[in-house]
C-alpha positions as CSV (number, residue, x, y, z in Angstrom):
1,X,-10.3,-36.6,5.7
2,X,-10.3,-40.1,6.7
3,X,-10.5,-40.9,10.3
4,X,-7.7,-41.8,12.0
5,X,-5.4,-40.7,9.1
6,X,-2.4,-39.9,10.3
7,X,-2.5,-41.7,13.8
8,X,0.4,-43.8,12.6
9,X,3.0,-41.0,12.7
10,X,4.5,-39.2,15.5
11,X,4.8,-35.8,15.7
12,X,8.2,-34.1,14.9
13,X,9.3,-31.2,17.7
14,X,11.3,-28.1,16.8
15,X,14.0,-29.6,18.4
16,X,13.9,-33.1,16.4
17,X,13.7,-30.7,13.0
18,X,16.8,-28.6,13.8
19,X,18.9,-31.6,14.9
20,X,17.9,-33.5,11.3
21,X,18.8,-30.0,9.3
22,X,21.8,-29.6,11.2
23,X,23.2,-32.7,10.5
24,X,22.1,-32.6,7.0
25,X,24.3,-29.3,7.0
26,X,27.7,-31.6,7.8
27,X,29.3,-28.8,10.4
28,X,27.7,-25.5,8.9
29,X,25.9,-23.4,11.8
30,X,22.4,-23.4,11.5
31,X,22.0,-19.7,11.9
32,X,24.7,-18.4,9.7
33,X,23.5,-20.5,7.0
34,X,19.8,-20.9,7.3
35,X,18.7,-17.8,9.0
36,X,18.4,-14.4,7.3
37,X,17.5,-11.1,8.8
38,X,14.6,-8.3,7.6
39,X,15.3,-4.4,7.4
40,X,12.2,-5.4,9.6
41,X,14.7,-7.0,12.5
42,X,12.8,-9.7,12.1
43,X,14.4,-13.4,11.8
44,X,13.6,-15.3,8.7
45,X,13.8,-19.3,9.5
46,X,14.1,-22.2,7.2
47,X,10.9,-24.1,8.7
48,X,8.4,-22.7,10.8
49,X,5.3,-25.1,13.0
50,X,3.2,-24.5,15.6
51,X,5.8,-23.9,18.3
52,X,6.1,-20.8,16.8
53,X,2.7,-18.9,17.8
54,X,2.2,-17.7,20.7
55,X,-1.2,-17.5,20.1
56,X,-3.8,-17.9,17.0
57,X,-6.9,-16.7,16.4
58,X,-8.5,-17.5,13.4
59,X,-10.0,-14.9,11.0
60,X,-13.2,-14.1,10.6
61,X,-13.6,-11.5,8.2
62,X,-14.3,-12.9,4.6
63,X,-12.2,-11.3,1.5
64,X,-13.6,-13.6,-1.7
65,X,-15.5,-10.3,-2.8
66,X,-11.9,-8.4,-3.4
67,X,-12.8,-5.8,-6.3
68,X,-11.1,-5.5,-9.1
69,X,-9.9,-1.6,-9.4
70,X,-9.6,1.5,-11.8
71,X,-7.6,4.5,-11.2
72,X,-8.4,7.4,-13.0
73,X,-7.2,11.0,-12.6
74,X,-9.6,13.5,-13.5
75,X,-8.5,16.4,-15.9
76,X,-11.6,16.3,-17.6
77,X,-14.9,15.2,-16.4
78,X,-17.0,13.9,-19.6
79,X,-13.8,12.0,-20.5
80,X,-13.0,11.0,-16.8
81,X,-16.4,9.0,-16.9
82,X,-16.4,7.7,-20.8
83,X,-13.2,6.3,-19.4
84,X,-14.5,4.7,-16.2
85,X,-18.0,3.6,-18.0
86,X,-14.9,1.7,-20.6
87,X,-13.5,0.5,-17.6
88,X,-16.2,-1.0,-16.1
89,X,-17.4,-2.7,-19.2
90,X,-14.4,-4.4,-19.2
91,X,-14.6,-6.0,-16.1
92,X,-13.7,-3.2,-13.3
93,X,-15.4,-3.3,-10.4
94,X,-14.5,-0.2,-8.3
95,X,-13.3,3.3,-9.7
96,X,-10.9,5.1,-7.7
97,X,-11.1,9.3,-8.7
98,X,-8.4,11.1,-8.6
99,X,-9.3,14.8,-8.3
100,X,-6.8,17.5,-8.2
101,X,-9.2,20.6,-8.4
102,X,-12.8,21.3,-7.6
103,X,-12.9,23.7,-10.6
104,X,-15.1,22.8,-13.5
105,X,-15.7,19.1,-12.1
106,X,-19.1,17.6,-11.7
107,X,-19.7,14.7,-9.4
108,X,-23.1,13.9,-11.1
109,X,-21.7,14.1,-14.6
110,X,-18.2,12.2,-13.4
111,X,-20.3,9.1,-12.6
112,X,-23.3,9.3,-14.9
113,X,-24.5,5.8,-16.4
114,X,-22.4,4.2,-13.4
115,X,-24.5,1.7,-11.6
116,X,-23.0,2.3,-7.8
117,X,-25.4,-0.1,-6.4
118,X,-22.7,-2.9,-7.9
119,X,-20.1,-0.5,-8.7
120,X,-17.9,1.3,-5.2
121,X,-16.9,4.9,-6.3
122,X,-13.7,6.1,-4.5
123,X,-13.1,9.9,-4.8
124,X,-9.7,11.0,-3.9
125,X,-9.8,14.8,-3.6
126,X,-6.5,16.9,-3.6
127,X,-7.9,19.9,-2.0
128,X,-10.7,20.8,1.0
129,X,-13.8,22.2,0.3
130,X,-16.2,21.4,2.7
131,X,-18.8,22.6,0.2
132,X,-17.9,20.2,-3.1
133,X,-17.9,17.3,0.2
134,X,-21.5,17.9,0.8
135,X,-22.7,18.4,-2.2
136,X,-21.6,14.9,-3.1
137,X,-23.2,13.7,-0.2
138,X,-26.7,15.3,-1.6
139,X,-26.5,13.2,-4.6
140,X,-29.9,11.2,-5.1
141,X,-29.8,7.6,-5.0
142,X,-26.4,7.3,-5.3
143,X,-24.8,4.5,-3.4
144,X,-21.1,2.9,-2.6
145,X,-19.5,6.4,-2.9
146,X,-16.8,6.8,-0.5
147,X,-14.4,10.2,-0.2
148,X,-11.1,10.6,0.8
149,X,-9.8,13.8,2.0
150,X,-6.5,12.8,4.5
151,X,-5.2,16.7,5.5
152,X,-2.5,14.8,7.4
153,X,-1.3,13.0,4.4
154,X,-1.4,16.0,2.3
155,X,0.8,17.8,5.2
156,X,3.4,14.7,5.2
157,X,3.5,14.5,1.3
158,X,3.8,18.2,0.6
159,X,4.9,19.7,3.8
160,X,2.2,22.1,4.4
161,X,-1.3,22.2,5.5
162,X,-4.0,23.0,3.1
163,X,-4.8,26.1,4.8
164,X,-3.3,25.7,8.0
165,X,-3.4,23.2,11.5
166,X,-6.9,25.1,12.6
167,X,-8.2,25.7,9.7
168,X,-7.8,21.9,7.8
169,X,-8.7,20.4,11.2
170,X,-12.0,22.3,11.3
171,X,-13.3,21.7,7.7
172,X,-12.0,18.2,7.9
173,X,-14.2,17.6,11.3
174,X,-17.5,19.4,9.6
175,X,-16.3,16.7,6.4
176,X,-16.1,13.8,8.8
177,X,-20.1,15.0,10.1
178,X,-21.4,14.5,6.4
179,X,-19.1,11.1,5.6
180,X,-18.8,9.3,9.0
181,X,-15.2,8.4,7.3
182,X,-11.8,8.7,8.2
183,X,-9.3,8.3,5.1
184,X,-5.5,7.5,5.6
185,X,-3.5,7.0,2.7
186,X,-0.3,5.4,4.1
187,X,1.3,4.6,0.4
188,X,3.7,7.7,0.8
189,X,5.5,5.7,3.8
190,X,6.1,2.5,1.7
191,X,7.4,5.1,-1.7
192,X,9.4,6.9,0.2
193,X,11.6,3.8,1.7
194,X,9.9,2.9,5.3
195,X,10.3,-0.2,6.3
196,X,7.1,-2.5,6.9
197,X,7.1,-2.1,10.4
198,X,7.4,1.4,10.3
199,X,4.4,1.7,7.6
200,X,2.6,-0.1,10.2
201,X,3.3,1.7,12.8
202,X,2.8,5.8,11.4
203,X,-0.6,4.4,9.5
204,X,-1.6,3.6,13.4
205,X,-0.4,6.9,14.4
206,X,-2.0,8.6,11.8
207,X,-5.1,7.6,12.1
208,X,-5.0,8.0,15.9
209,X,-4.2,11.8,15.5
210,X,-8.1,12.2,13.6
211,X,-9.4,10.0,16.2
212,X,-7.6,12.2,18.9
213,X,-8.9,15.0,17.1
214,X,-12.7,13.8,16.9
215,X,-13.6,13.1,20.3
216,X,-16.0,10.7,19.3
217,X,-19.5,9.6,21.1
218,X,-19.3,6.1,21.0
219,X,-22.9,5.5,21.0
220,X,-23.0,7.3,17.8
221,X,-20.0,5.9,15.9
222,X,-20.8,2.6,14.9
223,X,-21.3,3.2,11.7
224,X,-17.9,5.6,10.7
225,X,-16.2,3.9,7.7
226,X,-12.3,3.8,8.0
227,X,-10.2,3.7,4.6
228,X,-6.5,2.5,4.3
229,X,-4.7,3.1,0.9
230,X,-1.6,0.8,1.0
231,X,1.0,0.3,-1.1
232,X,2.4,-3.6,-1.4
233,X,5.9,-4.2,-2.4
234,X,8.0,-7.2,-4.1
235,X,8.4,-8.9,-0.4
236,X,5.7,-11.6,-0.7
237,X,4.9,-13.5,2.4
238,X,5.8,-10.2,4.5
239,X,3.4,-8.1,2.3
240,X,0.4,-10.8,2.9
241,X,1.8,-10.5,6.7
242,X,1.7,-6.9,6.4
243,X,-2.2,-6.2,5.3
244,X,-2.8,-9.0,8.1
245,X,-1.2,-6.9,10.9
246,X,-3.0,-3.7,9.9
247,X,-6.2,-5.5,10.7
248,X,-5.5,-6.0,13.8
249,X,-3.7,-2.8,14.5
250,X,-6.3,-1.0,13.5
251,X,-9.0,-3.5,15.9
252,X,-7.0,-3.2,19.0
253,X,-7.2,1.1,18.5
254,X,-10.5,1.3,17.4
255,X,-11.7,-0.9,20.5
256,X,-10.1,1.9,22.7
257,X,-12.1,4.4,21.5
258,X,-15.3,2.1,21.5
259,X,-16.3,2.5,17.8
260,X,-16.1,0.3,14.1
261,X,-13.4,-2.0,14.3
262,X,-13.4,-3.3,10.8
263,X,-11.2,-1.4,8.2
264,X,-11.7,-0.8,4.4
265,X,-8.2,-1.4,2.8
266,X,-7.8,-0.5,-0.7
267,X,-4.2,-1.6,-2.4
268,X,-1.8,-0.5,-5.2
269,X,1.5,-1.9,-6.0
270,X,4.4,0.3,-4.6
271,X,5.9,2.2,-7.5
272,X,9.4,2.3,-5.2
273,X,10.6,-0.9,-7.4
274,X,9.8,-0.1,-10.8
275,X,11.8,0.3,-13.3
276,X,12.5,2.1,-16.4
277,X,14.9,-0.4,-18.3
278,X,13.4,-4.2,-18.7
279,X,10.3,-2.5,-17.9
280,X,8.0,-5.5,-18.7
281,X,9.3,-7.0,-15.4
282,X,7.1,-4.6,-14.0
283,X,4.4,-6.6,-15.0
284,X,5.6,-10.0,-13.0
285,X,6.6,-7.5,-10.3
286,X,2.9,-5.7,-9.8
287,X,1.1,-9.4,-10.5
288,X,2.6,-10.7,-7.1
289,X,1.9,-7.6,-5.3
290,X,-1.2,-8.0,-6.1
291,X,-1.7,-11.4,-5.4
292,X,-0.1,-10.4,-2.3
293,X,-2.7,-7.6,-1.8
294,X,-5.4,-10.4,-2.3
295,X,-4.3,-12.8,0.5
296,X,-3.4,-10.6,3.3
297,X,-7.0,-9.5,2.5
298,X,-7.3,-6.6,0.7
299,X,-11.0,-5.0,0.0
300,X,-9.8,-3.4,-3.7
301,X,-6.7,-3.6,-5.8
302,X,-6.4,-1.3,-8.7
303,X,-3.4,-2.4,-10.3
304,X,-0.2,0.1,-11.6
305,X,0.7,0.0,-15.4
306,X,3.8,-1.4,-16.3
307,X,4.8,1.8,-17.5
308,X,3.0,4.3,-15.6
309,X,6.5,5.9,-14.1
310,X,7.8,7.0,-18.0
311,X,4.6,6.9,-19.9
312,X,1.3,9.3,-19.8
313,X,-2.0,7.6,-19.2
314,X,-2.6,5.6,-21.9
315,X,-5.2,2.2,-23.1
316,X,-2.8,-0.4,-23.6
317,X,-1.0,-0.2,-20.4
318,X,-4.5,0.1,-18.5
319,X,-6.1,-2.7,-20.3
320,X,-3.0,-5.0,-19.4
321,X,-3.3,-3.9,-15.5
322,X,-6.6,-4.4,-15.7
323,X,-6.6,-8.0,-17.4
324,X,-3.9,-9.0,-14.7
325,X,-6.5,-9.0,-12.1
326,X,-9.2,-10.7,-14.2
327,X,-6.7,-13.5,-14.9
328,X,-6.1,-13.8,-10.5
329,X,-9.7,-13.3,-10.0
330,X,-11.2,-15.8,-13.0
331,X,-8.7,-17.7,-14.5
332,X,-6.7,-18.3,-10.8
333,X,-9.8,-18.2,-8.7
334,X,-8.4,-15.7,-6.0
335,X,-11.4,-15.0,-5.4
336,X,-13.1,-18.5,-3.9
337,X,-11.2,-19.5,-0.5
338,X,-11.6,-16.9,2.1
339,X,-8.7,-16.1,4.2
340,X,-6.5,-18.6,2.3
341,X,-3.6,-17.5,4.2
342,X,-4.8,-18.3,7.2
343,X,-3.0,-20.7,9.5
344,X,0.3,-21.0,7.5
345,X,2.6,-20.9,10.4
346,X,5.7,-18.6,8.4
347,X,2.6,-16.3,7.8
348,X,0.9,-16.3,11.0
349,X,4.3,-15.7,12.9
350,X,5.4,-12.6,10.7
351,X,1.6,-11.4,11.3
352,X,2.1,-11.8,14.5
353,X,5.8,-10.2,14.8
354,X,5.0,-7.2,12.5
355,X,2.1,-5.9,14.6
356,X,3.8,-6.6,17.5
357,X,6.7,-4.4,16.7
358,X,5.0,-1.8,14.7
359,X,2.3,-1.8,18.2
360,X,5.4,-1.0,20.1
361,X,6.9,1.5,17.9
362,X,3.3,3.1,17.9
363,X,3.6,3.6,21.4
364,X,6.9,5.3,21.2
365,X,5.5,7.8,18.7
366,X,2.6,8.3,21.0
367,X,5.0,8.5,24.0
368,X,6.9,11.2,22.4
369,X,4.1,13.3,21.6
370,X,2.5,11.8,18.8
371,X,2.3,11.4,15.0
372,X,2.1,15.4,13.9
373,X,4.6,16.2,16.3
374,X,7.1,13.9,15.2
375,X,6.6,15.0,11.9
376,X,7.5,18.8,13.1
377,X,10.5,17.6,14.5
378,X,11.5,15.8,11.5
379,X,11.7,12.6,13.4
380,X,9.6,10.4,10.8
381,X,10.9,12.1,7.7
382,X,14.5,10.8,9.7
383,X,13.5,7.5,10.2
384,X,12.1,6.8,7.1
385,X,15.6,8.1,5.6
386,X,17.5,5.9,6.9
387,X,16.0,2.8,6.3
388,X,15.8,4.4,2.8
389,X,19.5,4.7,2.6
390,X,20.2,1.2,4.2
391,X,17.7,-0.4,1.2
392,X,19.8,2.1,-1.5
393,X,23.0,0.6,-0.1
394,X,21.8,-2.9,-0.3
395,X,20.8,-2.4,-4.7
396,X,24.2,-0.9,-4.9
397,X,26.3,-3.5,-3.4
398,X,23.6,-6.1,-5.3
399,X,22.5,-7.7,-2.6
400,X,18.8,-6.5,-3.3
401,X,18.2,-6.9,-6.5
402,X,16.1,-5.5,-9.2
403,X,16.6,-8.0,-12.9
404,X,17.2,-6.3,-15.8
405,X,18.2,-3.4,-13.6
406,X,21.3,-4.4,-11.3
407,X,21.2,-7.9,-12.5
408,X,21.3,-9.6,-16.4
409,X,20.3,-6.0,-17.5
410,X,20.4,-5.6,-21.6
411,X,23.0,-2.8,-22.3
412,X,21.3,-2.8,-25.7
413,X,18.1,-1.4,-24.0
414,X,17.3,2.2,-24.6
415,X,14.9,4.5,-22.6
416,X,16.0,7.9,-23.9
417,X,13.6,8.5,-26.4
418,X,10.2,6.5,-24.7
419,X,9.9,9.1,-21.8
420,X,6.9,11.2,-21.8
421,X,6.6,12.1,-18.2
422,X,9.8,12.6,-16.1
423,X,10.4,9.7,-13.9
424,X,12.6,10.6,-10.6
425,X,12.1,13.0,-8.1
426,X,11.1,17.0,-9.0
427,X,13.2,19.1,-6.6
428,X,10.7,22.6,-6.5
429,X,12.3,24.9,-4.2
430,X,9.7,26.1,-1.6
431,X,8.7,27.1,1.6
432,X,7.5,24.4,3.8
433,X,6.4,24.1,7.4
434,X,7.9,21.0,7.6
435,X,10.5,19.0,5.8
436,X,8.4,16.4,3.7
437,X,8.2,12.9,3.2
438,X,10.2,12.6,-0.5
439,X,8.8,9.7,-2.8
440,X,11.8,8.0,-4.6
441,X,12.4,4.6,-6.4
442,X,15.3,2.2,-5.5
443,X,16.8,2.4,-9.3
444,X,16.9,6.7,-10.3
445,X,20.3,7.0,-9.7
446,X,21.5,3.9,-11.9
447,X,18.7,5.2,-14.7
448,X,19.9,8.8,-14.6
449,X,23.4,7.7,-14.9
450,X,22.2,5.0,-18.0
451,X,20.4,7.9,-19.7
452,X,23.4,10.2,-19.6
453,X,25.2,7.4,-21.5
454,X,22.5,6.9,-23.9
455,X,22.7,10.6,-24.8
456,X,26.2,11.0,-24.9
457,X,26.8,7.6,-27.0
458,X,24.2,9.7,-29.3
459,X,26.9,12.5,-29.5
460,X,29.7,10.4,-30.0
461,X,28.0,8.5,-32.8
């Protein structure tokens, strides 16, 4: 920069920028017009400068080497790990396993001719066995291989324990003594209609029940590798924001307890916005997400097909998740500035606001006897309802909006005959020890009502 640049020019106050817009706005108030509120309670403004930080501390941490990410779910081991090698060869860079049963499933044969000294292996197990845990962790030579196992997650989703509260808790601490890692997947808060803060805020508390639970030595627990899986909506700035705040969330908790302060966040796009009808806008929907993933600093992203709500696993929606990210990573260079969002004043101040509201709805939580026991009381499950509700209520009257859905949708479109999974919520009547946490998307209810037409325009015809 040339020296001296912009010495010429005085600097403009708050004050000196509200009076110009206000008189540019010929009698309109400034707040009615300008200023828009969040299901967040946070204040949107037209312009934003320094005056609004209270403080900044610059970032440190470096997120060029984001990782471009497969998600597989494993039915079949030898074609679980064809499919991943595939993957890989074109252009994946992490492999995220989902595995729904230890039976008939080989670790070593899952990830054979899988370089994980350049490739991260994530394995997502849907069950606890304390014995398929270490037998992963006696592998030879095998590197980058990270397990997820979140007992409290499995309890909110599902509404039961694994075993039971004694039980789960003792297998997951004899895990946590082979791994030295805590996963939390927090991507059933977002699904299931919780506003940002609130995301924020249970993912705190959630983690903070295993760290509660632990008792760790801090002399001993440097090295313990914490996981986030997050879900990023449609809510740009805020979602950058969003990944921003759970960095430091998680910092200012894991100082308390004296141990690793740095968090391994891996990201999907929500699927709470997708749509069946004008489903290729799920493809401009899932590219910003994940660009938002990238900026607020995301260490993964493995991207969700455009059709994965109505169709079965299949190569060509894959392939075009997967070239998405190769475009942001090697065609948009997403990948080159580190911590590109940094200092962006609108940015900074949401950071900033959403940590500091989901810090004090933490303590609330904590107040009131913490994250499990809010969730036995049904007080999480309520919460998240509601803001639910309010966002259903704001697609009906239009105000948010999903194209080609609620807005300039093609009546011409037909989805009758393309579904090969079913797409809205299963209802399976069972007992449950507490109520659980219901995935839903914003758009079922005008789908369901669509596809009855379809059917009975079928009939008529």
């Amino acid at each position: 920069m040339i020296k001296g640049l912009f010495d010429g020019f005085d600097s403009v106050s708050t004050k000196q920028w509200k009076q110009k817009i206000q008189f540019d706005l010929n009698g309109a108030d400034f707040n009615d017009t300008l200023i828009w509120n969040s299901n967040e309670d946070i204040a949107v403004k037209p312009f934003y400068n320094a005056d609004d930080l209270k403080k900044h501390t610059p970032s440190t941490s470096n997120i060029s080497p984001w990782r471009i990410g497969q998600t597989i779910f494993v039915a079949h081991t030898e074609k679980s790990n064809l499919k991943a090698v595939d993957a890989i060869k074109r252009g994946a860079e992490h492999i995220h396993f989902i595995i729904p049963s230890e039976e008939n499933i080989s670790i070593e044969h899952l990830i054979k001719n899988i370089d994980t000294d350049s490739i991260s292996i994530h394995l997502e197990l849907q069950f606890l066995s304390v014995g398929f845990i270490k037998s992963i962790h006696t592998l030879p030579g095998k590197k980058n291989i990270s397990i997820a196992v979140d007992i409290i997650g499995n309890l909110s989703k599902t509404g039961n324990w694994f075993n039971n509260l004694t039980d789960d808790f003792s297998k997951f601490e004899t895990s946590f003594q082979s791994s030295q890692s805590i996963s939390i997947n927090t991507s059933l808060y977002q699904n299931a209609g919780a506003n940002m803060v609130q995301q924020l805020a249970y993912t705190l508390a959630h983690a903070n029940e295993y760290l509660n639970h632990l008792k760790l030595n801090p002399e001993s627990s440097a090295s313990i590798q914490t996981i986030f899986t997050v879900s990023v909506g449609s809510n740009y700035f805020f979602e950058i924001a969003k990944l921003r705040a759970l960095r430091i969330l998680w910092s200012t908790l894991a100082s308390e307890y004296q141990i690793n302060t740095d968090c391994y966040i891996s990201a999907v796009p929500t699927k709470r916005n997708k749509t069946l009808y004008d489903y290729n806008t799920n493809m401009l929907r899932t590219t910003t997400e994940c660009m938002s993933a990238i900026l607020g600093g995301a260490n993964n992203v493995c991207n969700l097909p455009y059709d994965a709500i109505y169709h079965k696993d299949n190569e060509f929606g894959e392939r075009i998740a997967r070239n998405q990210l190769l475009i942001l990573k090697y065609e948009s260079a997403f990948d080159k500035v580190n911590n590109a969002a940094d200092g962006a004043y609108y940015i900074e101040s949401l950071t900033e606001q959403l940590a500091e509201k989901a810090l004090e709805l933490f303590k609330d939580i904590e107040r009131n006897g913490g994250f499990l026991n809010q969730l036995k009381s049904g007080t999480i499950q309520r919460k998240i309802k509601e803001n639910a509700t309010k966002e259903q209520e704001q697609f009906n009257s239009g105000e948010r909006i999903l194209l080609g859905t609620n807005k300039h949708s093609n009546p011409n479109d037909k989805m009758a005959e393309q579904l090969e999974i079913y797409p809205f919520v299963k209802i399976n009547k069972r007992k449950t020890l507490i109520v659980p946490i219901i995935e839903k998307r914003i758009a079922e209810q005008i789908e369901q009502t669509r596809l009855k037409n379809e059917k009975q325009n079928e009939i008529d015809n």
